[in-house]
TIZAFI-786966 format. One line per 3 residues: number of its first residue (from 0); their letters; for each residue x, y, z of C-alpha. Coordinates in Angstrom, 1 decimal, always signed. Layout:
N
NUM	a	X,Y,Z; ... $
! end
This chain:
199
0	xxx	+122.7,+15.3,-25.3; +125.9,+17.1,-24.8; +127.9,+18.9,-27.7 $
3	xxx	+131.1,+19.6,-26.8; +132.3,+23.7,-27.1; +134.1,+24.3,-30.7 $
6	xxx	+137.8,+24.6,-29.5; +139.2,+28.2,-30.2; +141.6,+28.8,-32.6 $
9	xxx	+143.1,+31.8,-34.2; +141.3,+31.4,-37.4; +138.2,+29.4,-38.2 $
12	xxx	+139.5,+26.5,-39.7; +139.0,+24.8,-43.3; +137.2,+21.3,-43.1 $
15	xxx	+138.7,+19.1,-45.2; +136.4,+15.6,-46.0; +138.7,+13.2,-47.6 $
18	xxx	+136.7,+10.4,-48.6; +137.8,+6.8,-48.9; +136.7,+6.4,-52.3 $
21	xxx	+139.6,+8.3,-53.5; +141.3,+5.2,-52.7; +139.6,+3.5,-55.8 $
24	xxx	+141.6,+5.7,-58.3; +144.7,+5.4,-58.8; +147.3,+7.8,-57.2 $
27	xxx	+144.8,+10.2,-55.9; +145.2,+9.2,-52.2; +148.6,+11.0,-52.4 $
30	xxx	+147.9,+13.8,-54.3; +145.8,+14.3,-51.4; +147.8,+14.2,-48.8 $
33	xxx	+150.1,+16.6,-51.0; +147.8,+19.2,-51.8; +146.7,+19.3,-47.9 $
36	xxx	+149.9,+19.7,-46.6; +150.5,+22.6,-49.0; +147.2,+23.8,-48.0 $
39	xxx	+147.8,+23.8,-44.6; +150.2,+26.8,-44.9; +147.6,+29.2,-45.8 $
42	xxx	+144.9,+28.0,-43.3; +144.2,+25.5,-40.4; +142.9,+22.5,-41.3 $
45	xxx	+140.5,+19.5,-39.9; +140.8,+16.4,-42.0; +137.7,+14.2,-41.7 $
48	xxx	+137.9,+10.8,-42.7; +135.4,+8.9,-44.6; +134.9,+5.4,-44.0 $
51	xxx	+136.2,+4.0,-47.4; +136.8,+0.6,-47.0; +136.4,-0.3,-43.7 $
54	xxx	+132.8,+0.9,-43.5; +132.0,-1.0,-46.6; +133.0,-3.8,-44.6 $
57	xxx	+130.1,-2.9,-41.9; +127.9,-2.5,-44.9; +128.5,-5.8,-46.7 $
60	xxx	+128.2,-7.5,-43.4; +125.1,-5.8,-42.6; +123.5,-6.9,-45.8 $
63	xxx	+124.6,-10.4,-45.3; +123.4,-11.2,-41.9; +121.8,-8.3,-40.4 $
66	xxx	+122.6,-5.7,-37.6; +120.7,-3.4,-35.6; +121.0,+0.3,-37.4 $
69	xxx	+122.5,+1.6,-33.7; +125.4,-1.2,-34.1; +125.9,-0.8,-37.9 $
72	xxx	+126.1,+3.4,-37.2; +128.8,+2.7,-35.1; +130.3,+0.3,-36.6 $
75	xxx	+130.7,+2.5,-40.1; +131.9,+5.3,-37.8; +134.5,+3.1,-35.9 $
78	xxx	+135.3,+2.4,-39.9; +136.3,+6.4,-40.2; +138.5,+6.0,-37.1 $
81	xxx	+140.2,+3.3,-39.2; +141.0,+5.2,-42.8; +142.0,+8.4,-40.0 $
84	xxx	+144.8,+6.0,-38.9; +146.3,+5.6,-43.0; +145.4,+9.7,-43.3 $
87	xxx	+146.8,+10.1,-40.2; +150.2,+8.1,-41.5; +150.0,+10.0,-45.0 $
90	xxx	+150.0,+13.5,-44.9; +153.0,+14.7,-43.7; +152.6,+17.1,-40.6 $
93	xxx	+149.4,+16.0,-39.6; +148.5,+14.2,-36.2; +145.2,+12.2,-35.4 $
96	xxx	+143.5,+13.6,-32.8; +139.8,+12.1,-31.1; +137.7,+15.8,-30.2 $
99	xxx	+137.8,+19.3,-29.8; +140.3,+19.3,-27.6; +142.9,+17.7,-29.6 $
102	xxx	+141.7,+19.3,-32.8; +142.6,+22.8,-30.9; +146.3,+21.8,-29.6 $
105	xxx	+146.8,+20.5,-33.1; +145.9,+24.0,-35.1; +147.6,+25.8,-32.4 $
108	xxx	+150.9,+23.7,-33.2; +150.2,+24.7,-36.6; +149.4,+21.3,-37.6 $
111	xxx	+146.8,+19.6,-39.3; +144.3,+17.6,-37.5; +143.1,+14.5,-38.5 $
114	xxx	+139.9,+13.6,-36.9; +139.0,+9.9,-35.9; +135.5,+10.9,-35.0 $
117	xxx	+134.2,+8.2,-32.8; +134.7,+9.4,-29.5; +133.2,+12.6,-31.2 $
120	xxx	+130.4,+11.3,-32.5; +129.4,+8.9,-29.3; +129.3,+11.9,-27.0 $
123	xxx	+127.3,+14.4,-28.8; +125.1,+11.4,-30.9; +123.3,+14.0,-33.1 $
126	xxx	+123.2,+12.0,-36.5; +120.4,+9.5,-36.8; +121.2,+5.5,-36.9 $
129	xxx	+120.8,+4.8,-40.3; +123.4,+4.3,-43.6; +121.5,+7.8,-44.4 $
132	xxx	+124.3,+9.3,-42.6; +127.6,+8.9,-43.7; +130.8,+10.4,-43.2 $
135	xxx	+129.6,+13.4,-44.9; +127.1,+14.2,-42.4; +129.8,+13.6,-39.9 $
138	xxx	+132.0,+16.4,-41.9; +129.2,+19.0,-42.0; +128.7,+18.2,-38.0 $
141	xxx	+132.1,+19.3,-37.5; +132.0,+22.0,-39.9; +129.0,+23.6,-37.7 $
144	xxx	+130.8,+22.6,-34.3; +133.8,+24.4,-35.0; +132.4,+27.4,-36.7 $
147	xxx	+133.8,+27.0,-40.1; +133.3,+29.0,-43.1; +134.2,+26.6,-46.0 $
150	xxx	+133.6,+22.6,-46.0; +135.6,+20.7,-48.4; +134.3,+17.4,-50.0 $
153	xxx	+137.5,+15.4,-51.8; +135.7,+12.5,-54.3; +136.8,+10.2,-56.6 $
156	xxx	+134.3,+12.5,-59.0; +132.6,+15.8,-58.8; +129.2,+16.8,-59.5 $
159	xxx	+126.3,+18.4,-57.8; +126.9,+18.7,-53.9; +123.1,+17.4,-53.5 $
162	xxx	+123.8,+14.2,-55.4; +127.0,+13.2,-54.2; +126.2,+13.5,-50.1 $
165	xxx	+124.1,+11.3,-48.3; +120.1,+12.4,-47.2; +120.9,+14.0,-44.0 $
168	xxx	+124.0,+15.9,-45.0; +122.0,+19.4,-45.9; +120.1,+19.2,-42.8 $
171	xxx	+122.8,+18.7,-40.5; +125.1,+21.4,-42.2; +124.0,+25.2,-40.9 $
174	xxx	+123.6,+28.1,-43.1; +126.4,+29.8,-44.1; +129.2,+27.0,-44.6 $
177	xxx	+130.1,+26.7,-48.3; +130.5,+23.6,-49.4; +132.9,+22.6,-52.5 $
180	xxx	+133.2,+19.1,-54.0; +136.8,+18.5,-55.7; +137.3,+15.3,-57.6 $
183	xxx	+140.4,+12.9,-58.2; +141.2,+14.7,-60.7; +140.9,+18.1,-58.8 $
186	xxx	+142.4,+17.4,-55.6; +145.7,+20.1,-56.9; +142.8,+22.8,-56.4 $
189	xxx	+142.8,+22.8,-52.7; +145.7,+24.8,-52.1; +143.7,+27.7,-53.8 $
192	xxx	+140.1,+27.0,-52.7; +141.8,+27.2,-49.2; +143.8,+30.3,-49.6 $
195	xxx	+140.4,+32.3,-51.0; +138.3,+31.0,-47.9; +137.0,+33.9,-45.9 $
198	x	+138.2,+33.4,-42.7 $
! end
């Protein structure tokens, strides 16, 4: 197994998870992509996708007729690839990129980068095949691979970090990356959160 080097960038750079159940409540998708784009002037930014509805379609088929959990993992991840496209066409100044490299270009360009993590993911395969790993775990991977200080978790709700991620999400996120979880109804604090973040 192979993980690629973390691309070097000025500053480490704020990870942004922006999961696809914002896109049950109303509006919130482009209060999003607002608050980001403001964000993005105080720090750089990596936006992780989460699988929203495309990787509910995995999981509904799944259930229905059955996959093997190496085919349904990749699957739900070719799902974030999918909601990175409409993120991607969103947020104003921000550029889909597939790896490190790109991510680094991007932030150098003073851009945001917007993961689709499959190519990622294939290559260094460190997350096990199983719906215990979600795009969460796929945000804390990259929050650890590129050295971040602060991972951001955008949900239709907020709560306790430990309820709201999936089982492998603590274990695959290393010491020392704070971890904030902003709701719908929050998303107008990122700006802030990211301007505070030691860096």
């Amino acid at each position: 197994m192979t993980i690629p080097v973390r691309p070097t960038v000025p500053d480490a750079p704020v990870i942004v998870k922006v999961g696809g159940g914002l896109l049950t409540v109303p509006g919130a998708l482009d209060r999003a992509a607002s608050a980001l784009t403001t964000a993005s002037s105080h720090r750089p930014l990596v936006v992780v996708p989460g699988g929203g509805p495309f990787a509910d379609t995995v999981r509904r088929f799944d259930a229905e007729h059955g996959l093997a959990p190496e085919s349904a993992h990749w699957m739900a991840i070719l799902g974030q690839d999918q909601y990175a496209y409409v993120l991607a066409e969103r947020i104003p100044g921000a550029s889909l990129v597939h790896g490190p490299d790109g991510i680094a270009a991007e932030l150098a360009a003073r851009r945001i980068a917007i993961l689709a993590p499959y190519r990622w993911m294939r290559d260094a395969d460190v997350l096990p095949h199983s719906w215990d790993a979600t795009g969460d775990s796929v945000a804390a991977f990259v929050a650890g691979a590129l050295d971040a200080n602060l991972l951001v978790l955008l949900k239709p709700a907020a709560g306790p970090v430990g309820e709201l991620t999936d089982r492998c999400f603590s274990d695959t996120l290393p010491a020392g990356i704070s971890v904030m979880v902003l709701g719908a109804s929050d998303v107008e604090r990122l700006p802030e959160l990211v301007r505070r973040a030691p860096g």
